[in-house]
C-alpha positions in Angstrom: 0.0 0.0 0.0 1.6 3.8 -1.0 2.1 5.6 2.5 -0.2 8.3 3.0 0.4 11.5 2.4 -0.3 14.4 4.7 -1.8 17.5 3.7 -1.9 21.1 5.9 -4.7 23.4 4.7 -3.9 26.3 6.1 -6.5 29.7 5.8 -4.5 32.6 5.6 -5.4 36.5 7.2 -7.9 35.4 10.0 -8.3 38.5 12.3 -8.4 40.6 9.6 -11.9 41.2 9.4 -15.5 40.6 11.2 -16.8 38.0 8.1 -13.7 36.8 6.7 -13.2 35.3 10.4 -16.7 34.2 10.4 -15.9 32.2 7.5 -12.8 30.4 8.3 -14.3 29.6 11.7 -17.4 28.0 9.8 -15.3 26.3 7.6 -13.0 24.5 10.8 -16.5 23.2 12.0 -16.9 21.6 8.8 -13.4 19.8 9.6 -12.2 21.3 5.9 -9.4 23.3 7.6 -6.2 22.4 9.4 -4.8 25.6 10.7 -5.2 29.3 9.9 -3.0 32.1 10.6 -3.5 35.2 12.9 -2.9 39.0 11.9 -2.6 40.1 15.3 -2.1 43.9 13.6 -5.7 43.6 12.4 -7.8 45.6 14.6 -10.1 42.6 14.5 -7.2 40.1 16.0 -8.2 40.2 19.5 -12.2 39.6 18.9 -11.6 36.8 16.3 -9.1 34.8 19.2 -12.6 35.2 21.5 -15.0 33.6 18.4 -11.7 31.0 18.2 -12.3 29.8 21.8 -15.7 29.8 21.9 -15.5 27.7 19.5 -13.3 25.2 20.9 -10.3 26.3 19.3 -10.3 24.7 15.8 -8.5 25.1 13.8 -4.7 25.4 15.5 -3.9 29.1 14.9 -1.1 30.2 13.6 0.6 33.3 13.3 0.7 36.0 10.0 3.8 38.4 10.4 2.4 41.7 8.9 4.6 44.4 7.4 2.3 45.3 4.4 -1.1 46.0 6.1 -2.6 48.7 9.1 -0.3 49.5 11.8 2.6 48.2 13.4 2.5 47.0 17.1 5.5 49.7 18.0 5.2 53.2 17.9 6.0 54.4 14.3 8.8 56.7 15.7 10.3 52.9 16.6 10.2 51.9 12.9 9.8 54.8 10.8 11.6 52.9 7.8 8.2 50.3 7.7 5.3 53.3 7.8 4.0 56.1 6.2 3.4 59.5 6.8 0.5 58.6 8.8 1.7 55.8 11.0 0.6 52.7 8.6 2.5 50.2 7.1 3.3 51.2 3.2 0.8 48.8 1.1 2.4 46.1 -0.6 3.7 47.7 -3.8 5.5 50.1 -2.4 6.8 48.1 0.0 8.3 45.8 -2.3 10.2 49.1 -3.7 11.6 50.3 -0.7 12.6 46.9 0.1 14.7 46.5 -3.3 16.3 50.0 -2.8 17.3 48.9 0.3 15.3 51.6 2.4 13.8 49.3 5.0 15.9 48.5 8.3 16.5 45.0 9.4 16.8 45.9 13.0 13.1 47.6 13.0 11.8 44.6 11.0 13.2 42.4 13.9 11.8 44.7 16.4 8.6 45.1 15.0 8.4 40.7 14.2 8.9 40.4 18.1 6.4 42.7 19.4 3.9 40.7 16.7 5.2 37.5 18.4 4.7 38.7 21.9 1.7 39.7 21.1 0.0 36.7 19.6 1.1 34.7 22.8 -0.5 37.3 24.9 -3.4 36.9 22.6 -3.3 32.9 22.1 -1.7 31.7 25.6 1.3 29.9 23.4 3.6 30.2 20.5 2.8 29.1 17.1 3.6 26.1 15.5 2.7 27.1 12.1 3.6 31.0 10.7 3.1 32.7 6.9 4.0 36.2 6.1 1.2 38.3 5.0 1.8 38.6 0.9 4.7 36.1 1.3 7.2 38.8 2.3 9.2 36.5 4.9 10.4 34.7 1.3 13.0 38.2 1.0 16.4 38.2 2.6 16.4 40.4 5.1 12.6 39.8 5.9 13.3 36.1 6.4 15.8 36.7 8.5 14.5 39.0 10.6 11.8 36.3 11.0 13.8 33.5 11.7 16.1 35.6 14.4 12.7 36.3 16.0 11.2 32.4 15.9 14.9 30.9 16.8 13.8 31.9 20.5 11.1 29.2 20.1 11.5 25.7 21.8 10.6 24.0 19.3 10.6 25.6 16.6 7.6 26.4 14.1 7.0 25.6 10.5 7.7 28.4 8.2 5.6 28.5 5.0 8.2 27.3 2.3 6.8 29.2 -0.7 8.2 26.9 -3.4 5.4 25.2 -6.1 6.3 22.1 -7.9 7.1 22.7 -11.6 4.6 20.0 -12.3 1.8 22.7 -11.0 2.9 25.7 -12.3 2.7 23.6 -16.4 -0.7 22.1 -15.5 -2.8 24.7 -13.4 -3.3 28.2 -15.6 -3.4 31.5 -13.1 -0.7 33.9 -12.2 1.8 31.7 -13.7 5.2 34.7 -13.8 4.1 35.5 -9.9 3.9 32.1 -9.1 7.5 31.4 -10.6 8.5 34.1 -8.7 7.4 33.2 -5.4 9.2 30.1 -6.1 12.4 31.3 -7.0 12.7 33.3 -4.4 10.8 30.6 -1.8 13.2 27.8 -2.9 16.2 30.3 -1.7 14.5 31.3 1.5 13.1 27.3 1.8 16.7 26.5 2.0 17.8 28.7 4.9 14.6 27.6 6.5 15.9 23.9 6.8 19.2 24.9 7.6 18.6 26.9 10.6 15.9 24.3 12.2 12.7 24.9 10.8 10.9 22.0 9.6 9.4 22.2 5.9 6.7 20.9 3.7 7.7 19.4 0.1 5.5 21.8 -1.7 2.5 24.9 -1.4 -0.4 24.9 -3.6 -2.6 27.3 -4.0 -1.3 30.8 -5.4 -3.5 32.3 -8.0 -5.7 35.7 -8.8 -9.0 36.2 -8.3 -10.7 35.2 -11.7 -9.0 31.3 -11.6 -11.0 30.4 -8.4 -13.9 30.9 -10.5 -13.3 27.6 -11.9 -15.7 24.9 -9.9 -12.5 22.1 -10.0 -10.0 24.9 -9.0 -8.9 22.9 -5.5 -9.7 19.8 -7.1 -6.9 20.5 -10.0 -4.3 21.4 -7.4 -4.9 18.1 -5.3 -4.5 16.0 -8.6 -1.9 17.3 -9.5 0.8 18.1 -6.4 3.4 15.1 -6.0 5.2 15.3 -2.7 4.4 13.7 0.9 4.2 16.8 2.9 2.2 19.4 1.2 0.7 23.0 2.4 -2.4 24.1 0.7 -3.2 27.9 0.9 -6.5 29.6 1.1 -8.1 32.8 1.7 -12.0 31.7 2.2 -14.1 34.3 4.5 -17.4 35.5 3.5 -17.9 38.7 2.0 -16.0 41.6 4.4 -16.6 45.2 3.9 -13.8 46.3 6.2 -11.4 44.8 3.7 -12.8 47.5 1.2 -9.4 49.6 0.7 -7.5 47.5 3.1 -6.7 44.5 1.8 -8.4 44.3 -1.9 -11.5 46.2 -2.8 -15.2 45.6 -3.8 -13.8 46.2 -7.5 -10.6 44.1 -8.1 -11.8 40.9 -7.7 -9.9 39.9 -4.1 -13.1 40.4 -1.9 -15.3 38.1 -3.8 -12.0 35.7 -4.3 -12.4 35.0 -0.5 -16.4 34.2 -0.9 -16.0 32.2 -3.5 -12.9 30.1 -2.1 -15.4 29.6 0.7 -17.8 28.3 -1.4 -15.4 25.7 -3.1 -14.1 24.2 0.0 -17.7 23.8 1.5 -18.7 21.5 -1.1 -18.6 18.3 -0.5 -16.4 17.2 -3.4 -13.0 18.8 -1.6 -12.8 16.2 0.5 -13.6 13.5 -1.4 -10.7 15.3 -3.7 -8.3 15.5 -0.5 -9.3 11.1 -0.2 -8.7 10.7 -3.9 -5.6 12.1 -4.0 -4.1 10.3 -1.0 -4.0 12.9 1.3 -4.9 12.7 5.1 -5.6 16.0 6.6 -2.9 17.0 9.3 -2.1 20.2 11.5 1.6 21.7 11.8 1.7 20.1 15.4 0.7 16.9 14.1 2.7 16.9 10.7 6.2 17.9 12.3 5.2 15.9 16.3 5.3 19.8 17.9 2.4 20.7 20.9 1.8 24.3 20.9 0.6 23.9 24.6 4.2 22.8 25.9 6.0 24.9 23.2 7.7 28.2 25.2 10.1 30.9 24.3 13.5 29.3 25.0 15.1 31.1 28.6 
Protein backbone atom coordinates (compact mmCIF):
# COMPACT_ATOMS: atom_id res chain seq x y z
CA UNK A 1 0.00 0.00 0.00
CA UNK A 2 1.58 3.79 -0.96
CA UNK A 3 2.11 5.62 2.52
CA UNK A 4 -0.24 8.32 2.98
CA UNK A 5 0.37 11.50 2.42
CA UNK A 6 -0.26 14.45 4.73
CA UNK A 7 -1.77 17.51 3.68
CA UNK A 8 -1.92 21.09 5.86
CA UNK A 9 -4.74 23.42 4.68
CA UNK A 10 -3.93 26.28 6.08
CA UNK A 11 -6.49 29.75 5.77
CA UNK A 12 -4.51 32.57 5.64
CA UNK A 13 -5.38 36.46 7.20
CA UNK A 14 -7.89 35.40 10.01
CA UNK A 15 -8.32 38.50 12.33
CA UNK A 16 -8.42 40.62 9.64
CA UNK A 17 -11.90 41.22 9.43
CA UNK A 18 -15.54 40.57 11.24
CA UNK A 19 -16.77 38.02 8.07
CA UNK A 20 -13.69 36.75 6.70
CA UNK A 21 -13.21 35.28 10.38
CA UNK A 22 -16.74 34.25 10.38
CA UNK A 23 -15.88 32.18 7.48
CA UNK A 24 -12.77 30.42 8.29
CA UNK A 25 -14.26 29.61 11.69
CA UNK A 26 -17.40 27.96 9.77
CA UNK A 27 -15.27 26.32 7.63
CA UNK A 28 -12.98 24.49 10.76
CA UNK A 29 -16.51 23.23 12.01
CA UNK A 30 -16.90 21.58 8.81
CA UNK A 31 -13.38 19.79 9.57
CA UNK A 32 -12.23 21.33 5.94
CA UNK A 33 -9.44 23.31 7.58
CA UNK A 34 -6.22 22.42 9.37
CA UNK A 35 -4.75 25.63 10.70
CA UNK A 36 -5.19 29.27 9.92
CA UNK A 37 -3.00 32.09 10.57
CA UNK A 38 -3.54 35.23 12.91
CA UNK A 39 -2.91 38.96 11.88
CA UNK A 40 -2.63 40.12 15.29
CA UNK A 41 -2.06 43.89 13.63
CA UNK A 42 -5.74 43.62 12.38
CA UNK A 43 -7.77 45.60 14.61
CA UNK A 44 -10.06 42.64 14.52
CA UNK A 45 -7.21 40.14 16.01
CA UNK A 46 -8.23 40.19 19.48
CA UNK A 47 -12.25 39.65 18.88
CA UNK A 48 -11.58 36.75 16.31
CA UNK A 49 -9.15 34.83 19.21
CA UNK A 50 -12.59 35.24 21.53
CA UNK A 51 -14.99 33.57 18.38
CA UNK A 52 -11.75 31.01 18.21
CA UNK A 53 -12.31 29.84 21.83
CA UNK A 54 -15.65 29.82 21.89
CA UNK A 55 -15.49 27.66 19.45
CA UNK A 56 -13.34 25.18 20.94
CA UNK A 57 -10.29 26.31 19.28
CA UNK A 58 -10.30 24.71 15.79
CA UNK A 59 -8.47 25.08 13.76
CA UNK A 60 -4.66 25.43 15.52
CA UNK A 61 -3.87 29.11 14.95
CA UNK A 62 -1.13 30.20 13.56
CA UNK A 63 0.58 33.30 13.35
CA UNK A 64 0.66 36.03 10.02
CA UNK A 65 3.81 38.37 10.38
CA UNK A 66 2.37 41.70 8.92
CA UNK A 67 4.61 44.42 7.40
CA UNK A 68 2.29 45.28 4.44
CA UNK A 69 -1.11 46.03 6.11
CA UNK A 70 -2.60 48.69 9.05
CA UNK A 71 -0.29 49.48 11.76
CA UNK A 72 2.57 48.15 13.45
CA UNK A 73 2.46 47.01 17.09
CA UNK A 74 5.50 49.72 17.95
CA UNK A 75 5.21 53.21 17.88
CA UNK A 76 6.01 54.39 14.34
CA UNK A 77 8.84 56.66 15.72
CA UNK A 78 10.34 52.93 16.60
CA UNK A 79 10.21 51.91 12.92
CA UNK A 80 9.79 54.82 10.80
CA UNK A 81 11.55 52.94 7.75
CA UNK A 82 8.16 50.29 7.66
CA UNK A 83 5.33 53.32 7.75
CA UNK A 84 4.04 56.13 6.18
CA UNK A 85 3.35 59.48 6.79
CA UNK A 86 0.46 58.58 8.78
CA UNK A 87 1.72 55.80 11.04
CA UNK A 88 0.57 52.67 8.58
CA UNK A 89 2.53 50.23 7.08
CA UNK A 90 3.28 51.17 3.21
CA UNK A 91 0.75 48.79 1.10
CA UNK A 92 2.39 46.10 -0.62
CA UNK A 93 3.66 47.69 -3.78
CA UNK A 94 5.52 50.15 -2.37
CA UNK A 95 6.77 48.11 -0.03
CA UNK A 96 8.32 45.77 -2.31
CA UNK A 97 10.15 49.12 -3.73
CA UNK A 98 11.61 50.27 -0.74
CA UNK A 99 12.58 46.93 0.14
CA UNK A 100 14.73 46.53 -3.29
CA UNK A 101 16.34 49.99 -2.83
CA UNK A 102 17.28 48.92 0.29
CA UNK A 103 15.35 51.58 2.41
CA UNK A 104 13.76 49.28 5.01
CA UNK A 105 15.95 48.50 8.33
CA UNK A 106 16.53 45.03 9.42
CA UNK A 107 16.79 45.86 13.01
CA UNK A 108 13.09 47.63 13.04
CA UNK A 109 11.83 44.60 11.00
CA UNK A 110 13.18 42.40 13.92
CA UNK A 111 11.76 44.65 16.44
CA UNK A 112 8.61 45.08 15.00
CA UNK A 113 8.43 40.72 14.19
CA UNK A 114 8.94 40.41 18.14
CA UNK A 115 6.37 42.66 19.41
CA UNK A 116 3.87 40.74 16.73
CA UNK A 117 5.18 37.49 18.42
CA UNK A 118 4.75 38.72 21.91
CA UNK A 119 1.68 39.69 21.12
CA UNK A 120 -0.03 36.68 19.64
CA UNK A 121 1.11 34.74 22.77
CA UNK A 122 -0.51 37.32 24.93
CA UNK A 123 -3.45 36.93 22.63
CA UNK A 124 -3.26 32.90 22.13
CA UNK A 125 -1.65 31.75 25.55
CA UNK A 126 1.29 29.87 23.42
CA UNK A 127 3.63 30.15 20.52
CA UNK A 128 2.77 29.15 17.07
CA UNK A 129 3.63 26.15 15.46
CA UNK A 130 2.71 27.06 12.11
CA UNK A 131 3.61 30.99 10.67
CA UNK A 132 3.10 32.71 6.87
CA UNK A 133 4.00 36.21 6.12
CA UNK A 134 1.16 38.28 5.04
CA UNK A 135 1.77 38.63 0.94
CA UNK A 136 4.71 36.13 1.29
CA UNK A 137 7.15 38.76 2.26
CA UNK A 138 9.23 36.46 4.87
CA UNK A 139 10.40 34.65 1.31
CA UNK A 140 12.98 38.17 1.04
CA UNK A 141 16.44 38.20 2.55
CA UNK A 142 16.37 40.41 5.14
CA UNK A 143 12.58 39.83 5.88
CA UNK A 144 13.31 36.13 6.36
CA UNK A 145 15.78 36.70 8.52
CA UNK A 146 14.53 39.02 10.56
CA UNK A 147 11.76 36.34 11.04
CA UNK A 148 13.80 33.47 11.69
CA UNK A 149 16.13 35.63 14.38
CA UNK A 150 12.67 36.28 15.98
CA UNK A 151 11.15 32.40 15.90
CA UNK A 152 14.87 30.91 16.83
CA UNK A 153 13.83 31.85 20.54
CA UNK A 154 11.06 29.23 20.07
CA UNK A 155 11.49 25.72 21.85
CA UNK A 156 10.56 23.97 19.33
CA UNK A 157 10.58 25.59 16.58
CA UNK A 158 7.65 26.45 14.15
CA UNK A 159 7.03 25.58 10.48
CA UNK A 160 7.71 28.37 8.20
CA UNK A 161 5.61 28.50 5.04
CA UNK A 162 8.19 27.28 2.28
CA UNK A 163 6.85 29.16 -0.70
CA UNK A 164 8.15 26.87 -3.37
CA UNK A 165 5.37 25.21 -6.12
CA UNK A 166 6.29 22.14 -7.88
CA UNK A 167 7.08 22.67 -11.65
CA UNK A 168 4.59 20.02 -12.34
CA UNK A 169 1.82 22.69 -11.03
CA UNK A 170 2.93 25.74 -12.31
CA UNK A 171 2.67 23.62 -16.42
CA UNK A 172 -0.70 22.14 -15.52
CA UNK A 173 -2.75 24.73 -13.43
CA UNK A 174 -3.26 28.15 -15.58
CA UNK A 175 -3.43 31.46 -13.06
CA UNK A 176 -0.74 33.95 -12.18
CA UNK A 177 1.84 31.69 -13.70
CA UNK A 178 5.15 34.71 -13.77
CA UNK A 179 4.12 35.46 -9.85
CA UNK A 180 3.94 32.07 -9.13
CA UNK A 181 7.51 31.44 -10.63
CA UNK A 182 8.53 34.06 -8.73
CA UNK A 183 7.45 33.15 -5.42
CA UNK A 184 9.21 30.10 -6.10
CA UNK A 185 12.43 31.31 -6.99
CA UNK A 186 12.67 33.29 -4.37
CA UNK A 187 10.77 30.59 -1.84
CA UNK A 188 13.25 27.79 -2.86
CA UNK A 189 16.22 30.26 -1.70
CA UNK A 190 14.48 31.31 1.49
CA UNK A 191 13.15 27.27 1.84
CA UNK A 192 16.70 26.51 1.96
CA UNK A 193 17.82 28.72 4.86
CA UNK A 194 14.60 27.62 6.55
CA UNK A 195 15.95 23.92 6.75
CA UNK A 196 19.20 24.91 7.57
CA UNK A 197 18.56 26.87 10.64
CA UNK A 198 15.91 24.31 12.24
CA UNK A 199 12.73 24.94 10.76
CA UNK A 200 10.91 22.03 9.64
CA UNK A 201 9.43 22.17 5.94
CA UNK A 202 6.72 20.87 3.68
CA UNK A 203 7.69 19.37 0.08
CA UNK A 204 5.52 21.77 -1.72
CA UNK A 205 2.53 24.88 -1.36
CA UNK A 206 -0.41 24.88 -3.58
CA UNK A 207 -2.63 27.35 -3.98
CA UNK A 208 -1.33 30.80 -5.39
CA UNK A 209 -3.47 32.28 -8.02
CA UNK A 210 -5.74 35.73 -8.85
CA UNK A 211 -8.99 36.15 -8.34
CA UNK A 212 -10.68 35.25 -11.73
CA UNK A 213 -8.96 31.34 -11.59
CA UNK A 214 -10.97 30.36 -8.43
CA UNK A 215 -13.90 30.89 -10.48
CA UNK A 216 -13.29 27.58 -11.90
CA UNK A 217 -15.70 24.93 -9.90
CA UNK A 218 -12.54 22.12 -9.97
CA UNK A 219 -9.98 24.86 -8.98
CA UNK A 220 -8.90 22.88 -5.48
CA UNK A 221 -9.68 19.78 -7.13
CA UNK A 222 -6.92 20.49 -10.01
CA UNK A 223 -4.34 21.39 -7.45
CA UNK A 224 -4.91 18.15 -5.26
CA UNK A 225 -4.54 15.99 -8.55
CA UNK A 226 -1.90 17.32 -9.50
CA UNK A 227 0.78 18.07 -6.37
CA UNK A 228 3.39 15.14 -6.01
CA UNK A 229 5.24 15.33 -2.71
CA UNK A 230 4.45 13.66 0.86
CA UNK A 231 4.15 16.83 2.93
CA UNK A 232 2.21 19.44 1.22
CA UNK A 233 0.69 23.03 2.42
CA UNK A 234 -2.43 24.13 0.68
CA UNK A 235 -3.19 27.88 0.92
CA UNK A 236 -6.52 29.57 1.08
CA UNK A 237 -8.07 32.79 1.71
CA UNK A 238 -12.03 31.75 2.21
CA UNK A 239 -14.10 34.34 4.49
CA UNK A 240 -17.40 35.53 3.50
CA UNK A 241 -17.93 38.68 1.97
CA UNK A 242 -15.98 41.60 4.39
CA UNK A 243 -16.64 45.24 3.89
CA UNK A 244 -13.84 46.31 6.16
CA UNK A 245 -11.40 44.84 3.69
CA UNK A 246 -12.84 47.51 1.24
CA UNK A 247 -9.35 49.58 0.73
CA UNK A 248 -7.48 47.55 3.15
CA UNK A 249 -6.66 44.54 1.85
CA UNK A 250 -8.43 44.35 -1.92
CA UNK A 251 -11.52 46.23 -2.78
CA UNK A 252 -15.23 45.63 -3.77
CA UNK A 253 -13.77 46.19 -7.52
CA UNK A 254 -10.63 44.10 -8.11
CA UNK A 255 -11.84 40.88 -7.71
CA UNK A 256 -9.94 39.88 -4.05
CA UNK A 257 -13.06 40.42 -1.94
CA UNK A 258 -15.26 38.13 -3.80
CA UNK A 259 -12.01 35.73 -4.32
CA UNK A 260 -12.43 34.96 -0.54
CA UNK A 261 -16.44 34.16 -0.94
CA UNK A 262 -15.97 32.19 -3.52
CA UNK A 263 -12.93 30.05 -2.05
CA UNK A 264 -15.36 29.56 0.73
CA UNK A 265 -17.78 28.25 -1.43
CA UNK A 266 -15.38 25.67 -3.08
CA UNK A 267 -14.12 24.23 0.04
CA UNK A 268 -17.68 23.78 1.50
CA UNK A 269 -18.68 21.55 -1.07
CA UNK A 270 -18.59 18.28 -0.51
CA UNK A 271 -16.37 17.22 -3.43
CA UNK A 272 -12.96 18.78 -1.62
CA UNK A 273 -12.76 16.22 0.54
CA UNK A 274 -13.63 13.49 -1.39
CA UNK A 275 -10.66 15.31 -3.68
CA UNK A 276 -8.27 15.51 -0.47
CA UNK A 277 -9.27 11.05 -0.23
CA UNK A 278 -8.72 10.66 -3.95
CA UNK A 279 -5.57 12.10 -3.95
CA UNK A 280 -4.14 10.29 -0.97
CA UNK A 281 -4.04 12.87 1.30
CA UNK A 282 -4.89 12.70 5.12
CA UNK A 283 -5.57 16.01 6.56
CA UNK A 284 -2.86 17.00 9.33
CA UNK A 285 -2.13 20.16 11.52
CA UNK A 286 1.59 21.68 11.76
CA UNK A 287 1.66 20.10 15.41
CA UNK A 288 0.73 16.86 14.13
CA UNK A 289 2.65 16.87 10.71
CA UNK A 290 6.15 17.94 12.25
CA UNK A 291 5.24 15.87 16.32
CA UNK A 292 5.25 19.78 17.92
CA UNK A 293 2.44 20.65 20.88
CA UNK A 294 1.84 24.34 20.94
CA UNK A 295 0.55 23.87 24.62
CA UNK A 296 4.22 22.79 25.95
CA UNK A 297 6.01 24.86 23.24
CA UNK A 298 7.70 28.20 25.22
CA UNK A 299 10.07 30.88 24.34
CA UNK A 300 13.48 29.26 25.03
CA UNK A 301 15.10 31.09 28.58
Amino acid sequence: MPETRKLLITADDFGIGPETSRGILDLAARRVLTSTVLLVTSPYAAEAVGLWRRAGGRPELGWHPCLTLDRPILSPDRVPTLVDNEGQFHPLGTFLKRLLRGKLVRNEIEAEFRAQLRRFIELVGYPPSNVNAHHHVHIFGPIGDALRTVLADLNPKPHIRRVVEPWRTLARIPGARVKRYALSVFGRRAGHRQTAAGFPPTDWVLGVTDPPYVKNPQFFQRWLKAAPGQTVELTCHPGYLDATLDGRDGSLLDGQLHRRQRELELLRDPGFLTAVEDAGFQLVTASELFDRNPVRSRLAG
